[in-house]
C-alpha positions in Angstrom: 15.4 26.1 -3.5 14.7 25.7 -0.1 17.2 26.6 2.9 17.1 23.5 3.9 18.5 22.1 0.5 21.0 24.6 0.5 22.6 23.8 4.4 22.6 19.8 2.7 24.6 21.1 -0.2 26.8 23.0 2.2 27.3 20.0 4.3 28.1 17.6 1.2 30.5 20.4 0.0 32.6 20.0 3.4 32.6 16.6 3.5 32.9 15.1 0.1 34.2 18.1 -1.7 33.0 20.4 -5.3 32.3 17.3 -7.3 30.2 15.5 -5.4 28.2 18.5 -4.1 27.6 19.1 -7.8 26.5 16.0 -8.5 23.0 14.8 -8.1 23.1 11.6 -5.7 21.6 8.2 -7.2 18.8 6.6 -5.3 19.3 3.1 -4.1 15.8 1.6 -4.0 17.3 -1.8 -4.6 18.1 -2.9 -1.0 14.2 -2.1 0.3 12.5 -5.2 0.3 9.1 -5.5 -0.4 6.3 -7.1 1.9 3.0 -6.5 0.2 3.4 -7.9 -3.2 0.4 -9.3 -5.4 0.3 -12.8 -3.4 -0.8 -10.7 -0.4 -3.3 -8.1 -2.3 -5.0 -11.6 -3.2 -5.3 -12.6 -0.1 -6.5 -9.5 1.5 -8.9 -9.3 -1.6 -9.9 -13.0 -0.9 -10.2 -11.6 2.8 -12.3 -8.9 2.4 -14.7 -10.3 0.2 -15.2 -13.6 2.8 -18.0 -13.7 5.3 -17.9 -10.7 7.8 -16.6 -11.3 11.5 -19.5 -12.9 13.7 -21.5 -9.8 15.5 -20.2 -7.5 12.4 -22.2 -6.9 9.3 -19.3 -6.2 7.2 -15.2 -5.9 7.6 -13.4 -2.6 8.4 -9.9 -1.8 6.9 -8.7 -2.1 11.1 -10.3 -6.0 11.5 -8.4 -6.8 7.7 -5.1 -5.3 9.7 -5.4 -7.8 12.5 -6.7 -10.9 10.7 -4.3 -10.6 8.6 -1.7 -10.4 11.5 -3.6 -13.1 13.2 -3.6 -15.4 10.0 0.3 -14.8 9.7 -0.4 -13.4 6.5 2.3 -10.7 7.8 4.1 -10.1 10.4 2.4 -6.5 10.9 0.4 -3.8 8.3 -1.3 -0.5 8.8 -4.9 -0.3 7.9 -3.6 2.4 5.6 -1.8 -0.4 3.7 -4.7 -2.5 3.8 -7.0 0.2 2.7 -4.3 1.0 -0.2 -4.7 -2.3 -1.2 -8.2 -2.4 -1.0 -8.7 0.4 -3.2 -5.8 -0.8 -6.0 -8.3 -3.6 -6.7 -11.5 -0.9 -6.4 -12.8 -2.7 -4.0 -15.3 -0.8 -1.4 -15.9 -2.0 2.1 -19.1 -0.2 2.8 -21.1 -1.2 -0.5 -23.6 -4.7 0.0 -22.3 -6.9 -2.5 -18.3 -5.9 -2.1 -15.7 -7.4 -4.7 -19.0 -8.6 -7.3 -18.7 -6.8 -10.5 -22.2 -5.8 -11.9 -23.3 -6.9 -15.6 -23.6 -4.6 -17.9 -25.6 -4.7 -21.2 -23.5 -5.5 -24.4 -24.0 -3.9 -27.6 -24.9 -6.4 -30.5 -24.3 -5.2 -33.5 
């Protein structure tokens, strides 16, 4: 346990008293509401895989960021985000032929 974790315990013990100090608190995820759902990993997916910027060869994780912002796609994102999303759907910005699957051989038996 960390000293920090302890001066919060001492703090809730103050204020709220021995039963809620001993009591773990719940986490209320509920009221965040989310922004980049599957509609917009399609559509930075659909993005990325388009036809580079003229006088670029290929897209960069920054240029998806703004495009997106420009397209009103969302109000604002992170190239972090973008690149998070990027690589849920395994999607690589620096191979030639990004967001084509290859064909593989099947087995006929």
């Amino acid at each position: 346990m960390s000293g920090r974790t302890v001066e919060r315990l001492k703090k809730r013990f103050v204020e709220e008293g021995l039963d809620q100090a001993l009591e773990r608190k719940s986490l209320d995820t509920t009221t965040r509401e989310i922004k980049f759902d599957g509609a917009f990993e399609a559509r930075i997916t659909a993005l990325a895989t388009s036809e580079a910027p003229e006088g670029r060869t290929r897209w960069t994780v920054r240029l998806l960021a703004e495009k997106a912002v420009e397209l009103n796609i969302v109000d604002s994102v992170s190239p972090m985000t973008i690149q998070r999303a990027l690589k849920k759907m395994n999607l690589n910005l620096t191979k030639r032929n990004t967001g084509k699957s290859h064909q593989r051989g099947t087995v006929v038996s």
